[in-house]
RODO-2510 file (C-alpha; in nm, 4 decimals, decimal comma):
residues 384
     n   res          X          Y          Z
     1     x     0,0000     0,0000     0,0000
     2     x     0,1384     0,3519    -0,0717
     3     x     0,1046     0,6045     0,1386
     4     x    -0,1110     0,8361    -0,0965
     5     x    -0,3956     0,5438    -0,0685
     6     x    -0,3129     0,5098     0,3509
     7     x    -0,4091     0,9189     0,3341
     8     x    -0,7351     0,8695     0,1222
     9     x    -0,8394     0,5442     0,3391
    10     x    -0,7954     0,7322     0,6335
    11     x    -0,9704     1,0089     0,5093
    12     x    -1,2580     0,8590     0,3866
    13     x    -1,3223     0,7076     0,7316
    14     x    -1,3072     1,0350     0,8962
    15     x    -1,5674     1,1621     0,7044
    16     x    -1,8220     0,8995     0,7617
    17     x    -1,7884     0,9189     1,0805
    18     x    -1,7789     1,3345     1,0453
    19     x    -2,1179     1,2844     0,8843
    20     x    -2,2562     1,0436     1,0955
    21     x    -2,3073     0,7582     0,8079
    22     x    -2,2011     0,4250     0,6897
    23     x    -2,0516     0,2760     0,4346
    24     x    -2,2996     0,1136     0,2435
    25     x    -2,4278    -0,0725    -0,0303
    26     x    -2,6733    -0,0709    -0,2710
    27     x    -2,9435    -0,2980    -0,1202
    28     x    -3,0000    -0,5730     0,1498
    29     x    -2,9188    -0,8644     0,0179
    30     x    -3,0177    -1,2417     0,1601
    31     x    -2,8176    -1,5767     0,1838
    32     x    -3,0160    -1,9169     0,1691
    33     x    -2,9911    -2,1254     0,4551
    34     x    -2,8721    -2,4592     0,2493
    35     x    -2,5840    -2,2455     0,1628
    36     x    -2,4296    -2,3390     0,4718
    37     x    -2,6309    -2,6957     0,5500
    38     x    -2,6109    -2,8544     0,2294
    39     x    -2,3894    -3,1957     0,2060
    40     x    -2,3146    -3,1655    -0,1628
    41     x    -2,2786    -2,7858    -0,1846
    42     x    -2,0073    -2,8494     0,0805
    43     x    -1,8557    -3,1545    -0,1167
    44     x    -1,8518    -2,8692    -0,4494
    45     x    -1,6875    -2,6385    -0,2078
    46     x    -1,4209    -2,8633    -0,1066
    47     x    -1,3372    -2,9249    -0,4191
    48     x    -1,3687    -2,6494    -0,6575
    49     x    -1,2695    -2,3460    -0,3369
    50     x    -0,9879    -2,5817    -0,1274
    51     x    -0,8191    -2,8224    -0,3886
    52     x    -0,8079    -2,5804    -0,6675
    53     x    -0,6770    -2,2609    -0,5394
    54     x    -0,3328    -2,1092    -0,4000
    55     x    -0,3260    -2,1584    -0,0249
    56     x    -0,1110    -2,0167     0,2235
    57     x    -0,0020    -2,3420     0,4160
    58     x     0,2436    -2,1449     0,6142
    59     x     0,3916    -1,8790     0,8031
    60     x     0,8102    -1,8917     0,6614
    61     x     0,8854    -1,8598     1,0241
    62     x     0,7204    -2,2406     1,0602
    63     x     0,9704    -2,3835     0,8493
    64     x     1,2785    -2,1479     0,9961
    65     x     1,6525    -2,3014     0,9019
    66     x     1,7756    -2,5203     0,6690
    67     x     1,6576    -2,8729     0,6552
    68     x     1,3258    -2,7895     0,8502
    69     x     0,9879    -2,9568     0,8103
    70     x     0,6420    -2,9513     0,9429
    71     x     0,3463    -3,1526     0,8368
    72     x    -0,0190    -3,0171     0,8507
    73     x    -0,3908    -3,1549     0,6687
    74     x    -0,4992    -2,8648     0,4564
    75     x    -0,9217    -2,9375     0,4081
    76     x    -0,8212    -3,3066     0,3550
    77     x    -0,4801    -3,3089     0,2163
    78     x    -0,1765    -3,4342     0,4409
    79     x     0,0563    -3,1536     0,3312
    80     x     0,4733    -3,2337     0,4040
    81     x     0,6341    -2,8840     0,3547
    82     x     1,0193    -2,8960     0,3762
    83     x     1,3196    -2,6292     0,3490
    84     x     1,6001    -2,8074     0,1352
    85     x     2,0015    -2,7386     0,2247
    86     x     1,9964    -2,4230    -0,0104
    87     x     1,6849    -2,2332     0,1822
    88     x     1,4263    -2,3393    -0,0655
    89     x     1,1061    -2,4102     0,0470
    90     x     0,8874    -2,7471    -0,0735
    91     x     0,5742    -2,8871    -0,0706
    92     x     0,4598    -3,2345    -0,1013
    93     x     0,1528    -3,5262     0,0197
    94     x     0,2762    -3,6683     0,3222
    95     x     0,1879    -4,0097     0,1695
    96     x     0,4381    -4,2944     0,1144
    97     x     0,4587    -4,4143    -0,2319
    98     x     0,4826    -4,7844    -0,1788
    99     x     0,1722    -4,8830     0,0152
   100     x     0,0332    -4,5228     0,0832
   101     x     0,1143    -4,4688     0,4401
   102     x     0,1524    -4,1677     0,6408
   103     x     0,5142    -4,0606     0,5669
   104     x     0,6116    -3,7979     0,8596
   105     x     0,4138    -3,8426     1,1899
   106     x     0,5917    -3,5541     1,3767
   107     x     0,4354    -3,1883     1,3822
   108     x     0,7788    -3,0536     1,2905
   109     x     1,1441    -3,0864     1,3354
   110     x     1,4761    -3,0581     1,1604
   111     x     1,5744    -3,3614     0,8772
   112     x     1,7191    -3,4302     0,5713
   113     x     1,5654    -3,7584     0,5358
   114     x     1,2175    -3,9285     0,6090
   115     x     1,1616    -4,2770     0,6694
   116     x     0,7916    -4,4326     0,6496
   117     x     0,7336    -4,6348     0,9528
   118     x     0,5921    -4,9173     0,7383
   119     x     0,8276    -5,0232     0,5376
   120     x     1,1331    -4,7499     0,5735
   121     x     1,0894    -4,6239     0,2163
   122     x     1,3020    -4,3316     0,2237
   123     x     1,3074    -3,9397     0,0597
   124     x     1,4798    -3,6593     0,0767
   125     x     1,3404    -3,3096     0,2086
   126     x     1,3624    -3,2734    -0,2075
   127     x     1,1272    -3,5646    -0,2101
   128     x     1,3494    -3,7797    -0,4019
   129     x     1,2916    -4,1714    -0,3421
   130     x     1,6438    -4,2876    -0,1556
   131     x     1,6379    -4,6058    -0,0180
   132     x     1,4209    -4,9188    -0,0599
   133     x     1,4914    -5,1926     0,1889
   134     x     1,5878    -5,4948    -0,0219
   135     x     1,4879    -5,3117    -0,3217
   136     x     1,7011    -5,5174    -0,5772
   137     x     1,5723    -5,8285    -0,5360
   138     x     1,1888    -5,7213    -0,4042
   139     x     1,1375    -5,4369    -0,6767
   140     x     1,3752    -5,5245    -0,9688
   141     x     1,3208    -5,2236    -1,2265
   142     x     1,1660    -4,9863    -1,0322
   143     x     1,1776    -4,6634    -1,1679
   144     x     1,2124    -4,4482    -0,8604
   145     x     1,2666    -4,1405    -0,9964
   146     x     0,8737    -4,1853    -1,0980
   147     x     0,8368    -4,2960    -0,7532
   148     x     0,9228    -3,9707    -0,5457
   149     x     0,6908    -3,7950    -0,2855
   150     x     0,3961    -3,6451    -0,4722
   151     x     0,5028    -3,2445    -0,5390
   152     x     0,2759    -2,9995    -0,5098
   153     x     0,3215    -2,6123    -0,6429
   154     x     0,4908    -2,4273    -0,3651
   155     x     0,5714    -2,0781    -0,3416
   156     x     0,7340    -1,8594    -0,0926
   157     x     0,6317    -1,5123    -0,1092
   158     x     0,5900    -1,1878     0,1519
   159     x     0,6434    -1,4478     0,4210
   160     x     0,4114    -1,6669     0,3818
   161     x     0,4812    -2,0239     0,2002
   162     x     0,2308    -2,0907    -0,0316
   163     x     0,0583    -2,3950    -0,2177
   164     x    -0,1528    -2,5312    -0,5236
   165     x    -0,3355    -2,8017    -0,3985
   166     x    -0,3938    -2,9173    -0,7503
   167     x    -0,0692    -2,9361    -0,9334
   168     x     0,3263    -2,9195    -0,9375
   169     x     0,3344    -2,5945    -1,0514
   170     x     0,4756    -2,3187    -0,8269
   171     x     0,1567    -2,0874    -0,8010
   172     x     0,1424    -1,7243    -0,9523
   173     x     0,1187    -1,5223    -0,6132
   174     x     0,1080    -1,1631    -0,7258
   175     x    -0,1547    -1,2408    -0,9950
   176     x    -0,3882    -1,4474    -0,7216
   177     x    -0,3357    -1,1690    -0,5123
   178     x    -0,4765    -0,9653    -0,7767
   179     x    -0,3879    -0,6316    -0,6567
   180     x    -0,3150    -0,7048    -0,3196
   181     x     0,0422    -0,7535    -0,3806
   182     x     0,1511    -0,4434    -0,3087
   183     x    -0,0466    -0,4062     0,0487
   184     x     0,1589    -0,7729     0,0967
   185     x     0,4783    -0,5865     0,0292
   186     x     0,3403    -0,3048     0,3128
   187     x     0,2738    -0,5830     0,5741
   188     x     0,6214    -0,6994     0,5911
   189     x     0,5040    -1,0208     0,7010
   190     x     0,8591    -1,1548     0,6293
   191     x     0,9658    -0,9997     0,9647
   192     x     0,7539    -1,1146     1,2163
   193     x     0,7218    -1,4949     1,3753
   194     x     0,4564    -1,6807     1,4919
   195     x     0,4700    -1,6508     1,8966
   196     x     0,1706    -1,8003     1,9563
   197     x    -0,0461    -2,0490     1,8221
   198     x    -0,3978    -2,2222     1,9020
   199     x    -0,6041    -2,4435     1,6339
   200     x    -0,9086    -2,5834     1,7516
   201     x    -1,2680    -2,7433     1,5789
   202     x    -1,6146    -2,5020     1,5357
   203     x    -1,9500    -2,6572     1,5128
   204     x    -2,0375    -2,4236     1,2332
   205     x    -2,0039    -2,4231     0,8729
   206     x    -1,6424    -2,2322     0,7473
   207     x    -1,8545    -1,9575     0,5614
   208     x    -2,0136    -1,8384     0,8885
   209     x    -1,7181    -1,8199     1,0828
   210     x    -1,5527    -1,6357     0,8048
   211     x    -1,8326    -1,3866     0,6972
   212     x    -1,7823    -1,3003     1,1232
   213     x    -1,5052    -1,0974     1,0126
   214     x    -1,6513    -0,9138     0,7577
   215     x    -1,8404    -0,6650     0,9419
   216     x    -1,8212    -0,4233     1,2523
   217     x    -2,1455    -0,4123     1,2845
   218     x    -2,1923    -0,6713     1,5354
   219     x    -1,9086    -0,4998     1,7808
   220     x    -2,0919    -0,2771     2,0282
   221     x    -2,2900    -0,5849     2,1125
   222     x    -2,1175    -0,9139     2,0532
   223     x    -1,7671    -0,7804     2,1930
   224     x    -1,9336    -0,5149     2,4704
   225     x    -1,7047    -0,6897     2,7167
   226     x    -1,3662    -0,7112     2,4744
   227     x    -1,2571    -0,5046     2,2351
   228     x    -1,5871    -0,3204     2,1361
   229     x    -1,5328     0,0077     2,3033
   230     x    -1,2034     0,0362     2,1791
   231     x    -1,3505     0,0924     1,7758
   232     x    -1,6002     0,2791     1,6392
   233     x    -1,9874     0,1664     1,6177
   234     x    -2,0597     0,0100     1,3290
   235     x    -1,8623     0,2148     1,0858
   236     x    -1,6125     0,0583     0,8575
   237     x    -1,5411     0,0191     0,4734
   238     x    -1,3965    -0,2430     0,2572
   239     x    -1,2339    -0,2888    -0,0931
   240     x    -1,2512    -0,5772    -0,3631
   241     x    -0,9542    -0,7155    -0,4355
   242     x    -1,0743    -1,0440    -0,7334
   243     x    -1,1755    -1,3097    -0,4929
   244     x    -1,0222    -1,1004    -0,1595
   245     x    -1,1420    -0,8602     0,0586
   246     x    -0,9652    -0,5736     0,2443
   247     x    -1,1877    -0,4422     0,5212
   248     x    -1,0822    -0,1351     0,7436
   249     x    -1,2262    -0,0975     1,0580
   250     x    -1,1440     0,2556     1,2351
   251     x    -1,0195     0,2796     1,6080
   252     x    -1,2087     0,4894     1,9236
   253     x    -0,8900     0,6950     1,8138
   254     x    -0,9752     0,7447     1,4441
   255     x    -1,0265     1,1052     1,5868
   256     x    -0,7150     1,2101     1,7543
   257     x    -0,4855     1,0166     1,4737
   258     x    -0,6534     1,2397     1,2156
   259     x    -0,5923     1,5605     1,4371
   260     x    -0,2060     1,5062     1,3677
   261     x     0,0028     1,6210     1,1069
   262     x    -0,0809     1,4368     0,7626
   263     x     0,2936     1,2928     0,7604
   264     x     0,2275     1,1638     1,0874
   265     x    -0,0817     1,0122     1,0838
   266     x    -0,0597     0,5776     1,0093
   267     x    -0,3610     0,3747     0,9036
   268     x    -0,2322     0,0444     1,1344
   269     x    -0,2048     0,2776     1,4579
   270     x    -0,5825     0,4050     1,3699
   271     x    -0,7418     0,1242     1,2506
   272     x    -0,7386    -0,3141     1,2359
   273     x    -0,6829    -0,3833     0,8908
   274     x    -0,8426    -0,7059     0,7064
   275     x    -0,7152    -0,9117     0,4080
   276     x    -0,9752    -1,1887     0,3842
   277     x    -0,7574    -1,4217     0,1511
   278     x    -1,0000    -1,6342    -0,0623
   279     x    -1,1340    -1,8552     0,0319
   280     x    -0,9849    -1,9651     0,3958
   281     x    -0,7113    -1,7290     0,5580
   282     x    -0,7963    -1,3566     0,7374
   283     x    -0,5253    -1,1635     0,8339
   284     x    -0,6247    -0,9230     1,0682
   285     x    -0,3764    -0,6351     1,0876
   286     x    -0,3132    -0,4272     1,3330
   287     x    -0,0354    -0,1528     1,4836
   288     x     0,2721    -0,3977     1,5145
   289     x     0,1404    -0,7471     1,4876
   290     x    -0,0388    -0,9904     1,2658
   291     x    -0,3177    -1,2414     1,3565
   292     x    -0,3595    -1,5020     1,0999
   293     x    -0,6984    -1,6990     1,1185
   294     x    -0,7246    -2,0247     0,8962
   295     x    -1,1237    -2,1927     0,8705
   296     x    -1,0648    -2,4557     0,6773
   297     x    -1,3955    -2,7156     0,6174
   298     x    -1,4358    -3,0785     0,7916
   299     x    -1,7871    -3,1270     0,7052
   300     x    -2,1142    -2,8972     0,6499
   301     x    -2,1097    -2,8031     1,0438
   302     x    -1,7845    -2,8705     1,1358
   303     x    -1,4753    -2,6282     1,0812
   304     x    -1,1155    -2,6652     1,2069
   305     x    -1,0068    -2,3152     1,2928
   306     x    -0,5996    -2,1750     1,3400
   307     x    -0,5392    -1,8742     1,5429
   308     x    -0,1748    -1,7659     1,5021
   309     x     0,0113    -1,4307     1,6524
   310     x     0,2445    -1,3338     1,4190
   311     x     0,4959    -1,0383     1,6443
   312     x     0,8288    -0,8800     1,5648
   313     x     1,1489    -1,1345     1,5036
   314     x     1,2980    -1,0017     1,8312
   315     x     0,9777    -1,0585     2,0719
   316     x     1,0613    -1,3824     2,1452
   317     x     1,4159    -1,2963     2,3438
   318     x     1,3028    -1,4572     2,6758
   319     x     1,2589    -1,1615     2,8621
   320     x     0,9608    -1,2070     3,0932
   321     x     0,7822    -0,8992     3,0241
   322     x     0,7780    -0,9477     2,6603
   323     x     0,6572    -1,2925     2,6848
   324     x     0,3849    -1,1556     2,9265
   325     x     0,2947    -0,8973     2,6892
   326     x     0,2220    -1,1153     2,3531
   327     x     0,0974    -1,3597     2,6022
   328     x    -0,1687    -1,1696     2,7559
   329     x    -0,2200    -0,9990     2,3590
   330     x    -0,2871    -1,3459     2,2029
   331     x    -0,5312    -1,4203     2,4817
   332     x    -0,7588    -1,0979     2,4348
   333     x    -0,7337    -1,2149     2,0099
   334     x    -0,8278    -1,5661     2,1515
   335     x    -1,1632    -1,4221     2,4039
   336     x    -1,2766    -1,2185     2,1193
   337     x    -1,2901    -1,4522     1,8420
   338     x    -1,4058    -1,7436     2,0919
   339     x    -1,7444    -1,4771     2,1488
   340     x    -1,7397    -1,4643     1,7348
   341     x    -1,7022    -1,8429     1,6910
   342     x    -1,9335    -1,9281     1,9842
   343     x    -2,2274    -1,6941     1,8304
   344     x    -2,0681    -1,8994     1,4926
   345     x    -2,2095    -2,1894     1,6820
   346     x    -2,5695    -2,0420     1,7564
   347     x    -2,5951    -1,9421     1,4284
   348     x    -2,5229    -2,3046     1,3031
   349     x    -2,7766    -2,4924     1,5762
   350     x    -3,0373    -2,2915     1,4299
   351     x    -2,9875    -2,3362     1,0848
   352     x    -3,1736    -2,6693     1,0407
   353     x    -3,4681    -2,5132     1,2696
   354     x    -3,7275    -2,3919     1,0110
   355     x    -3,6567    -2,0373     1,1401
   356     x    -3,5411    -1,8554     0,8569
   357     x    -3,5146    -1,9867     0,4959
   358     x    -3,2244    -1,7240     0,4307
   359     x    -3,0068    -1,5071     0,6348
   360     x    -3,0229    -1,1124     0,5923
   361     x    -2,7415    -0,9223     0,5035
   362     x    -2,7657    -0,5053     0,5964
   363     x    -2,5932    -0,2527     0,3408
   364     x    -2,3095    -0,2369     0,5920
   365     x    -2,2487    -0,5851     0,5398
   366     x    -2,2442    -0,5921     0,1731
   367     x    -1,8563    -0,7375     0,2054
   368     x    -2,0645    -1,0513     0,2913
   369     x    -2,2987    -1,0585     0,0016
   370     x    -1,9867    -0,9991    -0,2040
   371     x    -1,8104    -1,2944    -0,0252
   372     x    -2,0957    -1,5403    -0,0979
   373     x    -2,1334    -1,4229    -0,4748
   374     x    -1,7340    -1,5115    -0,5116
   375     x    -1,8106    -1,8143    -0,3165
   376     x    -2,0908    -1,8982    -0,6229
   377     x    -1,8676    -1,7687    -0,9157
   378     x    -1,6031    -2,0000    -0,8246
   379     x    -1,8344    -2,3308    -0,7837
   380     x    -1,9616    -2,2131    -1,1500
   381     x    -1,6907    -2,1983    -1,2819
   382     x    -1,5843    -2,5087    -1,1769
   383     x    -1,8783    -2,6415    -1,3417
   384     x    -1,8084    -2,5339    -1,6720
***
């Protein structure tokens, strides 16, 4: 993001709130319940939204060091993502190719070489096939070069390691990003680490808890006892990005920050910034740390969800009152989105009730409307 467009964002919140409005779309819009009940809408999902689409699978920070690994199940996939000798970052199925076992049962660690516990069929952390117990006289002719993990399109970019679910090929970042790329550059991601770290399952479909974090104007209420006195009622704005969403949700301070000097005035000390990354990660941004949130789908009701506090490289030092401070930071990010996920959960329960054959979306929630149509396009698409 350039500072000219930090100005005019800023600006433009200011005078909503100067005028007492909202920032709002065209009409109310409505969401059908099956949207977010429906067995084989969630199968399409799965498959057209999850397998099909760059993912971030990882902070960089996660696979930190030469010869590094850490395994993790992206909406069905057991993912193996490596860092070779030379720094560069891999992605593969954590499947063996022999008899199709789990390869790498550890969460993470530091190896070169990974043996499956069935048979000790062996790869490198370049997912060449190395050793084959009694391979010349059990497997005479075996091509193993065909034979090496299964490789999936990896790219490392703004400090985040990225997949394609779908393919070898290293996904296009900047043109998924479509636009976003140079907000990415802005973040700085690349500097941080992940301090903390809590991933945990949702009764509720993924869309719900997602489309939470598309709107302020549930804050006043829902977060009374959190964070909602610290931000503005109900007043925020948001951009379309392709498939993504930036949102912008102004501070209680929105005021005094636009009382400074323009050259002094910053858009992450005066507002949370967030970049809803289609279709799973949220980023929520704020003065000088990052929050990543990952929904990704089990089933129609069920949703694993990742809550990750991404600080400065040098917060983790050991000193006591740092580690206090993103300690006690992580757990008001945890209390908040627990009262989001929990209303999630309410939300889900009375889906299959008869209550309401569609949800209603206000014109200051038209970021949700505009989620769900992108959420349509892309099952279309897939369709055709």
């Amino acid at each position: 993001m350039d500072r000219t467009t930090e100005i005019e964002l800023l600006e433009e919140l200011a005078g909503l709130r100067e005028a007492r409005s909202f920032y709002l779309d065209d009409a109310v819009t409505t969401s059908p319940v099956a949207r977010y009940t429906c067995p084989e809408r969630f199968a399409r999902e799965r498959q057209a939204l999850f397998r099909a689409l760059p993912a971030v699978a990882a902070h960089s920070s996660e696979l930190a060091g030469a010869d590094a690994f850490l395994t993790r199940d992206l909406a069905g996939l057991p993912l193996l993502l490596t860092r070779d000798g030379d720094g560069t970052a891999h992605a593969f199925l954590n499947v063996c190719r022999h008899r199709g076992s789990r390869l790498v049962g550890e969460a993470s660690g530091c190896r070169r070489r990974f043996a499956c516990p069935y048979h000790a069929w062996t790869y490198d952390n370049r997912g060449a096939l190395k050793g084959i117990p009694h391979g010349a006289a059990g497997f005479p002719g075996l091509d193993r070069e065909a034979l090496g993990l299964k490789r999936l399109g990896c790219r490392e970019a703004y400090g985040w390691i990225w997949i394609a679910p779908d393919g070898a090929a290293a996904p296009d970042i900047d043109g998924f990003l479509d636009g976003l790329a140079a907000d990415f550059a802005w973040l700085d991601a690349g500097s941080l680490k992940i301090v903390h770290d809590d991933t945990g399952e949702r009764a509720a479909n993924w869309k719900i808890l997602y489309e939470g974090g598309l709107e302020s104007y549930h804050f006043r209420i829902a977060h009374k006892d959190t964070i909602g006195p610290f931000f503005q009622d109900n007043l925020s704005s948001y951009r379309m990005f392709g498939r993504h969403i930036r949102s912008i949700l102004p501070r209680a301070r929105l005021d005094a920050e636009m009382a400074l000097p323009e050259e002094s005035r910053s858009l992450r000390r005066a507002t949370n910034l967030v970049y809803s990354i289609f279709p799973s990660s949220q980023l929520l941004v704020q003065e000088d740390h990052i929050v990543w949130i990952q929904a990704l789908p089990l089933a129609p009701d069920r949703t694993r969800v990742r809550l990750a506090t991404l600080a400065p490289a040098d917060a983790d030092t050991g000193d006591p009152e740092t580690a206090r401070h993103w300690r006690k930071n992580h757990g008001i990010t945890m209390r908040t989105l627990a009262e989001d996920f929990g209303i999630g959960e309410s939300i889900q329960s009375g889906l299959l009730s008869g209550a309401n054959a569609a949800l209603h979306f206000g014109r200051f929630e038209g970021a949700l409307d505009r989620f769900d149509r992108t959420v349509d396009a892309e099952l279309a698409a897939a369709e055709n």
